[in-house]
N, C-alpha and C positions, 0 to 999 in steps of 0.2 A: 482426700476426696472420697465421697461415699459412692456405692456402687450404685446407680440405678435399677434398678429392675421393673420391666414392665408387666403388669397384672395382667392376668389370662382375659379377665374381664376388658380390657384397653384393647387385646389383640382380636378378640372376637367383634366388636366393634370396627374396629379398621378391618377385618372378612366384610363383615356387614355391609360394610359401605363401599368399599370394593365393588363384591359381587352386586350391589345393586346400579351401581355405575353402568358396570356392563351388563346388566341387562336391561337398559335404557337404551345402551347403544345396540343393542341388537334386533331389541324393538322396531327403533328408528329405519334400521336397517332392511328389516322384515316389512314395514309399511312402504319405504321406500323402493324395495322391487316388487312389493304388490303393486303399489301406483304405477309403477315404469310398466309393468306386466300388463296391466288395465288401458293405459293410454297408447300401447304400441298394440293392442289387438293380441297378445299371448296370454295365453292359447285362445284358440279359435272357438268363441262357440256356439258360431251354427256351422253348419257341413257347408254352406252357399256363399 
């Protein structure tokens, strides 16, 4: 059986897409408690 070895190039790509994964989901996550923050009135802003 011959060894596999995976290229630096294969593994930088799988970072890649990883990382961009999650920062999709954090996104999501960031617009999602803006909207929640906007439709419940937080924070307040006028004084009245």
């Amino acid at each position: 059986m011959a060894a596999q070895f995976h290229s630096p190039l294969r593994s930088i790509g799988i970072e890649n897409i990883r990382f961009a994964f999650r920062s999709i989901l954090v996104q999501r996550l960031r617009s999602f408690l803006t909207l929640l923050g906007i439709v419940s009135g937080w924070p307040p802003s006028s004084p009245w």
